[in-house]
C-alpha positions in Angstrom: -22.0 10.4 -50.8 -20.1 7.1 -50.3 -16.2 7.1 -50.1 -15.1 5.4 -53.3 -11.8 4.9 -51.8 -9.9 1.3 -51.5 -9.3 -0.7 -48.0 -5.9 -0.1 -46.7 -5.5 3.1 -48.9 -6.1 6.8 -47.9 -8.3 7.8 -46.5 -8.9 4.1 -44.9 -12.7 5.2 -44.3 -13.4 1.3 -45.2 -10.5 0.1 -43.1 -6.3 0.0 -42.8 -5.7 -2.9 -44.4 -7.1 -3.8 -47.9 -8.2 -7.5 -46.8 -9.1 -6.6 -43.0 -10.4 -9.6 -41.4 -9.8 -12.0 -43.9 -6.5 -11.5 -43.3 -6.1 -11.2 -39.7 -8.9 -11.3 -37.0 -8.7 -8.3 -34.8 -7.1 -9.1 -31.0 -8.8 -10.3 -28.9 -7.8 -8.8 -25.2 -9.8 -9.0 -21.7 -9.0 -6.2 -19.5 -8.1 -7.8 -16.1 -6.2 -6.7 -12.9 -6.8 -6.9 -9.4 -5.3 -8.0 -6.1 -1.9 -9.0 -5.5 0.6 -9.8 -9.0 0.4 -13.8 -8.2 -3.7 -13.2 -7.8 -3.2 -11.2 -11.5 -1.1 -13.6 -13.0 -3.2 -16.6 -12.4 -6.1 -14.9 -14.3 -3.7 -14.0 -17.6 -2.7 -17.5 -17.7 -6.4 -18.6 -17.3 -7.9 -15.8 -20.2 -4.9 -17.3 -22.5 -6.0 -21.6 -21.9 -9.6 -19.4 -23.1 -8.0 -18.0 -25.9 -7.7 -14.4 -25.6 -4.6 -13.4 -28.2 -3.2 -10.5 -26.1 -3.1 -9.2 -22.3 -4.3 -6.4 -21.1 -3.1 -5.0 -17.2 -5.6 -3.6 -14.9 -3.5 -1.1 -12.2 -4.8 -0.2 -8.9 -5.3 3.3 -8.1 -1.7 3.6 -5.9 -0.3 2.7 -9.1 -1.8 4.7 -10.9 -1.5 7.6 -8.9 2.4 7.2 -8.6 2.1 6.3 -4.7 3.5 2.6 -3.0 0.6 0.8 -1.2 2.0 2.0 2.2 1.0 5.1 1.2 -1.3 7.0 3.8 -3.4 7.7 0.1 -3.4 4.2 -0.5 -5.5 3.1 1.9 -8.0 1.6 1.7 -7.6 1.6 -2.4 -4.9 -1.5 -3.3 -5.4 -4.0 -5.7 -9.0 -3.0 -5.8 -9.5 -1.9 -9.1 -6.7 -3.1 -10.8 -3.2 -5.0 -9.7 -1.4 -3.2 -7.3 2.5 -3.1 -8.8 5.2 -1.5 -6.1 8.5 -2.6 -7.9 10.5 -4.4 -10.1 9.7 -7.9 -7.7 6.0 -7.6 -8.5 6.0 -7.1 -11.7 8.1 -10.3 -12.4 5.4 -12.1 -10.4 2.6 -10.4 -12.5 4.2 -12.0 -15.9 5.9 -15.3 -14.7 5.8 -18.2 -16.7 4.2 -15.7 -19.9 7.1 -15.6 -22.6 6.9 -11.6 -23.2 8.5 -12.0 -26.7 5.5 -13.9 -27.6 2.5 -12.4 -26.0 1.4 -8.6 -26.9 0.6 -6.4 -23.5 -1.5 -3.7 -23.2 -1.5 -1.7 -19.9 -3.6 1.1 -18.6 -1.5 3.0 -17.0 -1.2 6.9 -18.1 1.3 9.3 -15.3 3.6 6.4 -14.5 3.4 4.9 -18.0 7.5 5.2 -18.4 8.0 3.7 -14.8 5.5 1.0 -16.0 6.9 0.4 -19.0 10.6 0.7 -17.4 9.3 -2.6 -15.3 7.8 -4.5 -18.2 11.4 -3.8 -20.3 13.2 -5.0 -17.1 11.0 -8.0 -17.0 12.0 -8.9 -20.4 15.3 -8.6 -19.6 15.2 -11.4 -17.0 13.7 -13.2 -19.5 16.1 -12.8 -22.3 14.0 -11.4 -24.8 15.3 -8.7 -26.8 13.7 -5.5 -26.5 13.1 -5.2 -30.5 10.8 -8.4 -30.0 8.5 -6.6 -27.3 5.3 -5.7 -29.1 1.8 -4.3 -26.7 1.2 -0.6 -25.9 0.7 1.8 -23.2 -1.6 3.7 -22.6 0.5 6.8 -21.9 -2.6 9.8 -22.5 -2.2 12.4 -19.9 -4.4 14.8 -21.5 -7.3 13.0 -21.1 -7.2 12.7 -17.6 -7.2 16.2 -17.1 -11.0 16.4 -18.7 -12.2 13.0 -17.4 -10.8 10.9 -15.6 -8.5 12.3 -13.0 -5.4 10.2 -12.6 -2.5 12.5 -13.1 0.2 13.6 -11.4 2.5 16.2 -13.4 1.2 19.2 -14.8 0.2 19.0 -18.1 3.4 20.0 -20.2 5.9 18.4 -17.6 3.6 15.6 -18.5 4.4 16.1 -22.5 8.0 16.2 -22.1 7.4 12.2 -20.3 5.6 11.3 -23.1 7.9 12.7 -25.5 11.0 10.8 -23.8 9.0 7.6 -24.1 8.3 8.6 -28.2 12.0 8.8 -28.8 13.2 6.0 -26.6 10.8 3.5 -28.4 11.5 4.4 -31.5 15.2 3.5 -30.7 14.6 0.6 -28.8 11.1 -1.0 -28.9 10.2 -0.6 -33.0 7.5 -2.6 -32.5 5.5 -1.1 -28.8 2.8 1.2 -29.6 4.0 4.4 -27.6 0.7 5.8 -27.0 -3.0 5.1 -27.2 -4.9 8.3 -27.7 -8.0 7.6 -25.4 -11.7 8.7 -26.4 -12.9 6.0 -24.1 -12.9 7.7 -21.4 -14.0 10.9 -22.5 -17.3 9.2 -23.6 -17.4 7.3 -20.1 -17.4 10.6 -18.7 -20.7 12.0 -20.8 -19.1 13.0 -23.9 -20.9 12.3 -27.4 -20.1 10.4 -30.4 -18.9 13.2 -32.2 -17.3 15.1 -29.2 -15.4 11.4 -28.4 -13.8 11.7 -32.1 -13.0 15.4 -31.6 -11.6 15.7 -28.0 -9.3 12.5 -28.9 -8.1 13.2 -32.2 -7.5 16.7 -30.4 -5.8 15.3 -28.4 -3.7 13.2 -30.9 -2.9 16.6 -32.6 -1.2 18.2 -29.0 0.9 14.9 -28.7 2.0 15.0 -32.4 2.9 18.5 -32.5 5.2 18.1 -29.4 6.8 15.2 -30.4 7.7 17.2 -33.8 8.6 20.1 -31.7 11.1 17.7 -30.1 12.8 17.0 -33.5 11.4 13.5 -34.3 9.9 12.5 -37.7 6.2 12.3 -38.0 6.8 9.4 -40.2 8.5 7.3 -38.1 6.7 7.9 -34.2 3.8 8.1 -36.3 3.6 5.0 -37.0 3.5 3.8 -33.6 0.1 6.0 -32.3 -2.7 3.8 -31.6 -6.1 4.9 -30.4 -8.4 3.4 -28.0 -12.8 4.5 -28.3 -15.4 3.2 -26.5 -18.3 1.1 -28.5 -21.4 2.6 -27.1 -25.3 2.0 -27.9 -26.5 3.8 -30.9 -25.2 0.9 -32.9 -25.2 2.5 -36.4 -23.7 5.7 -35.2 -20.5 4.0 -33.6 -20.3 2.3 -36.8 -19.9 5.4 -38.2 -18.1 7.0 -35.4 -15.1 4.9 -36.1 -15.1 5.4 -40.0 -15.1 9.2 -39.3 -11.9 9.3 -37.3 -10.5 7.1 -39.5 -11.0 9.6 -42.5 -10.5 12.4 -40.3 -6.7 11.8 -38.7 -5.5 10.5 -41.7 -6.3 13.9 -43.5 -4.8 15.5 -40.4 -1.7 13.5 -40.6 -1.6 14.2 -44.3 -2.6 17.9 -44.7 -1.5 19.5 -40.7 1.9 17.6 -40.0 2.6 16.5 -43.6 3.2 13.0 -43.0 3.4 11.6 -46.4 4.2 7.5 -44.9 0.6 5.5 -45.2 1.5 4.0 -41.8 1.8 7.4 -40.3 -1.5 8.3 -41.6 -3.5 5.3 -40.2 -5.5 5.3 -37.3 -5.4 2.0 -35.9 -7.1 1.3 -32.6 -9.0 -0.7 -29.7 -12.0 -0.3 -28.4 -13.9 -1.7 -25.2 -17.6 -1.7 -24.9 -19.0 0.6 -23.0 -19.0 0.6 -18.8 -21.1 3.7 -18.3 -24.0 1.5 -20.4 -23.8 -1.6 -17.7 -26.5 -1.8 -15.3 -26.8 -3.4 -11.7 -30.4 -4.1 -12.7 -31.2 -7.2 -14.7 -27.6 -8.0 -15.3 -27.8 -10.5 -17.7 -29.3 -7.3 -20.5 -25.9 -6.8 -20.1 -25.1 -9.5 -22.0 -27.1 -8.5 -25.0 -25.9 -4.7 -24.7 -22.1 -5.6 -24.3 -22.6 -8.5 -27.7 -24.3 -5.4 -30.1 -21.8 -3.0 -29.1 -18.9 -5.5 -30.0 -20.6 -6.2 -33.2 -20.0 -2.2 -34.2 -16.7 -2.1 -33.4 -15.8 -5.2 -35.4 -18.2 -3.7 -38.3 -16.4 -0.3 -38.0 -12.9 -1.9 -38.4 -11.6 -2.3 -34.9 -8.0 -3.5 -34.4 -8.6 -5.3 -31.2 -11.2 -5.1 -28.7 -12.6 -6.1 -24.8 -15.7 -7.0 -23.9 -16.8 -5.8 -20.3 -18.4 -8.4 -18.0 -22.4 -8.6 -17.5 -21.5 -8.2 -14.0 -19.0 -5.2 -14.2 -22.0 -2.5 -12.9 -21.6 -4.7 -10.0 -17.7 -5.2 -9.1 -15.1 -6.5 -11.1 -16.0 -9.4 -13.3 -16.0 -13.3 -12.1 -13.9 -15.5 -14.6 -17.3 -17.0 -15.8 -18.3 -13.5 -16.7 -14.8 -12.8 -18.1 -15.1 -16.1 -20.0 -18.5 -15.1 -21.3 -17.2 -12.4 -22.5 -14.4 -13.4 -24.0 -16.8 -15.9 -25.6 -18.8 -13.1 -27.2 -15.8 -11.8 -29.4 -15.1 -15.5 -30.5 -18.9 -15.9 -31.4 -18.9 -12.8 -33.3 -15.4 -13.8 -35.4 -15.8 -17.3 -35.7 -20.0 -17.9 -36.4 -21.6 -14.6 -37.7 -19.2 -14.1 -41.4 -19.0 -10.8 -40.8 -15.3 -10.9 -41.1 -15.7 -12.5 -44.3 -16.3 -9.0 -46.0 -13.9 -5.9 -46.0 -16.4 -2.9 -44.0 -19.9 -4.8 -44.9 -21.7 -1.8 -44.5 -19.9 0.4 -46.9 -23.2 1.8 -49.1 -24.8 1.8 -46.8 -26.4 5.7 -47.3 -27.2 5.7 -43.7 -23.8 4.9 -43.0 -22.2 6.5 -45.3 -24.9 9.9 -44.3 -23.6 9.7 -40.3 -20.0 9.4 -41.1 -20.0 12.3 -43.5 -22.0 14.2 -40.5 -19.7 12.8 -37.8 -16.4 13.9 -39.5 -18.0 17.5 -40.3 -19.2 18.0 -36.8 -15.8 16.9 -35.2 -13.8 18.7 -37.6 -15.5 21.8 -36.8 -14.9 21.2 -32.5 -11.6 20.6 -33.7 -11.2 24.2 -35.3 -12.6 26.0 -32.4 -9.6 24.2 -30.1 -7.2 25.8 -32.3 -9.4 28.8 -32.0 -9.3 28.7 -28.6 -5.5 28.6 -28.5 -5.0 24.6 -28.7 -5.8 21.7 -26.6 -3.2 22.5 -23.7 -4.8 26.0 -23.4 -8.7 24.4 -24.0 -7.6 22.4 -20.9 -6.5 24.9 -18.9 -9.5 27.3 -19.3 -12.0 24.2 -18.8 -13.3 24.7 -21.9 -13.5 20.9 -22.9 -14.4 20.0 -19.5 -17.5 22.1 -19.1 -18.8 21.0 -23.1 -18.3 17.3 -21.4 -19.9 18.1 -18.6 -23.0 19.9 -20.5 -23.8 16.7 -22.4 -23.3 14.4 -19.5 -26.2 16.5 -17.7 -28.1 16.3 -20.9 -27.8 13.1 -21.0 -28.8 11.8 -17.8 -31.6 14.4 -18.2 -32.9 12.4 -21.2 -32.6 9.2 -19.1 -34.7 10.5 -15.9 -37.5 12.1 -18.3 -37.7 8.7 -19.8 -36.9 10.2 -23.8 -34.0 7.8 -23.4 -35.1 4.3 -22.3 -32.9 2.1 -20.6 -33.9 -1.2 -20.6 -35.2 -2.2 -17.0 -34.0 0.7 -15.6 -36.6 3.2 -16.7 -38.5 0.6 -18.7 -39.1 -2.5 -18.4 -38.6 -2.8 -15.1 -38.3 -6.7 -12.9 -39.9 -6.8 -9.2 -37.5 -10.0 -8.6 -34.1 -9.1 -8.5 -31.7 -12.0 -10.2 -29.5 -13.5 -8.0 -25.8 -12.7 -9.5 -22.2 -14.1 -7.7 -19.9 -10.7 -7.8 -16.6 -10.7 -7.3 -14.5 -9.8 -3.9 -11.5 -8.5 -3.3 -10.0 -10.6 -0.4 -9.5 -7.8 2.2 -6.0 -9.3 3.2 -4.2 -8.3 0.2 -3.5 -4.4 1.6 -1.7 -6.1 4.1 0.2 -9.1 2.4 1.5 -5.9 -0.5 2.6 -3.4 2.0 4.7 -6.3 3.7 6.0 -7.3 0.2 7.0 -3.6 -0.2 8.6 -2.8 3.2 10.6 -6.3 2.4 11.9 -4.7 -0.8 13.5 -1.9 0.0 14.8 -3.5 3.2 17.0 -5.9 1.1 17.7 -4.0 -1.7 21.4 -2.5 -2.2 19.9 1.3 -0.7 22.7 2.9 -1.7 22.8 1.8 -5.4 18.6 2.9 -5.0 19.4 6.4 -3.7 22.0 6.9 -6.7 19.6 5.9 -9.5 16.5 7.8 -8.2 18.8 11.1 -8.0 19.7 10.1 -11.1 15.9 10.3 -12.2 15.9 13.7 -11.0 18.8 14.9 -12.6 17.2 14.0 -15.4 14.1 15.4 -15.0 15.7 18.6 -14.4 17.7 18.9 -17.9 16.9 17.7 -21.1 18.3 14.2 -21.0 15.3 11.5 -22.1 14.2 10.0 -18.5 13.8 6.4 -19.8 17.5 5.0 -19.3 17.8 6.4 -15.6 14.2 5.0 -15.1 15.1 1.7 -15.7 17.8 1.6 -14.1 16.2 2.7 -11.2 13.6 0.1 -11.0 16.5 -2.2 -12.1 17.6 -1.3 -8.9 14.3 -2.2 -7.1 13.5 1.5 -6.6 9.7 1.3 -6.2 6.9 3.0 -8.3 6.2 5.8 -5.1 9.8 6.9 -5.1 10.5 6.8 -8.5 7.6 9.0 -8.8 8.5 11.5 -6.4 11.5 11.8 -8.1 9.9 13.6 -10.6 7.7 15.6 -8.3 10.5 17.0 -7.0 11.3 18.9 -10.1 7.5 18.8 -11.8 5.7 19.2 -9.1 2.0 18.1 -9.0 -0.8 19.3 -10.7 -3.7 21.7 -9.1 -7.1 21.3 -11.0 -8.3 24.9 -10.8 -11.1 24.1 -13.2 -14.6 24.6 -11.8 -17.9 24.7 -13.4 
């Protein structure tokens, strides 16, 4: 039966806010990173002359990973998939000459996210702009790369007390940065289904809310700052769906489990980027097609803002043509189709209406066997979400090599002449040119102001003082991303995946 509710009123099946669109057109981001901070920044400040309406920061796997580019585990891995970031210098390269109290930021960026967000706030800083005027999000979701994606570095609740900090410190001081964006995308990347993306996510939204509560703070107030981010995949009329259903869903979760009574803390607002494991490196240019549809149902299921990948991302990271193009598709599908004329156009629809009823009864009851199983943390540690992910990316890929699942010029449809496609390279000098820039850091920085603020990190880690103040004073004080880092693992230690299926 169709939800009769209102836009912008519980429980925002048809959308958070009661005009949507016509109001205000989702953001538009492009997710870019790569190379050195001056390589990085010269891209930003080409997608904004496109028209892109907020940034979003690709790291490098060093970064990530909580390790400088002279790393011995570095090798071989900087600025290749994202924008390698060392300290407090490179990151005031990455945004000069983009007015931060201006521009919303979105960064990637999930085990360092409070050293990261310690630079951006320092950056600011230089720049004058008060922190209550910095608006953008982190991605900050540790749990979700212990079941697909890998780039952690704490164990999981050393990892919850970081996130926590961050909670509470941004509710003081940044009012308007989403804390936290609760990732599905990469649970689907890694096999998951449409209704196993809504339920490991909004799972994983339930672990994050009950520690932050646990903490002390008020569900109504850090709950207004959780964002989401879900991947916009190829069954076009069941991600429309998909993103109604988690819609409904949190908000009853938010209303019913933590008893958050504030509409704001019972919205689930979100981005979504189309869908990477669905590119292929044959006939590129379908890419183009795949990457406009699966736009289209994000914007039809009431996305908040949204990247489209590049038609040559199964390839290497995208060429600025391809970024362009891509950018292009968003502003095609805002500015010439009308679907942002109407508030959720397919509401009534009964097979829309069918497949979200089905998708929120199906993830609600995944849901209930997590807390069966003891909760999220605990369906971690036993591999129990891993190995259901796991099970439907083998089915999957199953369905693809029998042919039930066609895949256009893969499996079907297949070209004998290959089309000639530029990709994009990573100059190979760039390892070099960072490792210099790092070595030159902490050879003129004041070491013995360094060495006092990164024990001062681990003091902190080891009681229950919030990390964020001695963070950023240590990358105030040049400390570097590796060091900062390992003055966590000192007292965290590192996390051993024991999980095997």
């Amino acid at each position: 039966m169709a939800d009769r509710s209102f836009p912008g009123e519980f429980p925002f099946t048809r959308g958070i806010q009661p005009t949507m669109y016509r109001g205000r057109l989702w953001t538009m981001r492009q997710y870019a990173g790569f190379g050195t901070a001056s390589e990085s920044n010269a891209r930003y400040k080409y997608l904004l002359g496109q028209g892109v309406s907020g940034l979003s920061v690709a790291f490098d796997l060093p970064t990530q990973m909580g390790y400088d580019s002279d790393h011995p585990l570095a090798q071989g891995e900087v600025g290749r998939v994202g924008v390698a970031i060392d300290s407090l210098d490179d990151m005031a390269v990455l945004f000069d000459g983009i007015p931060l109290g201006s521009v919303s930021t979105s960064m990637t960026i999930n085990a360092t996210a409070a050293i990261l967000l310690s630079l951006y706030i320092a950056v600011a800083r230089r720049q004058g702009v008060p922190l209550s005027n910095l608006s953008g999000t982190i991605q900050n979701d540790v749990l979700k790369e212990y079941v697909s994606r890998g780039t952690y570095i704490y164990p999981p609740r050393a990892s919850l007390r970081i996130i926590t900090d961050i909670f509470a410190f941004c509710e003081r001081e940044l009012p308007n940065w989403n804390t936290i964006s609760i990732s599905g995308y990469h649970i689907r990347e890694a096999g998951a289904t449409a209704v196993q993306e809504v339920a490991f996510t909004l799972a994983d939204g339930i672990a994050y809310v009950q520690a932050a509560i646990d903490t002390g703070l008020d569900v109504n107030r850090f709950g207004q700052r959780l964002s989401f981010f879900f991947n916009a995949h190829n069954n076009f009329l069941e991600e429309i769906a998909k993103f109604r259903a988690a819609r409904r869903l949190w908000a009853t979760i938010m209303r019913d489990r933590f008893g958050a009574t504030n509409p704001r803390a019972q919205q689930l607002r979100f981005h979504t980027q189309t869908a990477g494991s669905t590119l292929t490196a044959q006939q590129p240019n379908n890419n183009i097609v795949r990457v406009a549809v699966q736009a289209m149902a994000a914007v039809l299921g009431g996305t908040q803002s949204l990247h489209c990948n590049g038609l040559d991302e199964a390839l290497g990271l995208p060429t600025e043509d391809a970024a362009r193009l891509a950018l292009r598709t968003q502003q095609v599908i805002a500015a010439e189709t009308g679907v942002a004329n109407t508030v959720d156009p397919v509401g009534g629809s009964y097979v829309i209406e069918a497949l979200t009823d089905r998708i929120e009864r199906e993830a609600a009851a995944i849901i209930a066997r997590i807390d069966d199983a003891g909760g999220t943390l605990r369906a971690i540690e036993t591999g129990l979400i891993q190995q259901e992910i796991q099970d439907s990316a083998y089915r999957a890929q199953q369905a693809i090599d029998s042919g039930d699942t066609v895949v256009v010029g893969v499996n079907r449809f297949q070209a004998d002449d290959a089309a000639h496609i530029d990709v994009f390279q990573v100059d190979p000098t760039i390892e070099r040119q960072q490792i210099a820039r790092t070595q030159a850091v902490r050879a003129t920085r004041d070491a013995d102001a360094c060495r006092s603020a990164l024990a001062a990190v681990t003091a902190a880690a080891r009681s229950s003082d919030n990390l964020m103040p001695p963070i950023i004073a240590a990358v105030e004080a040049r400390a570097t991303v590796g060091e900062i880092s390992d003055a966590m693992r000192v007292v965290f230690g590192e996390h051993a995946d024991t999980f095997r299926s």
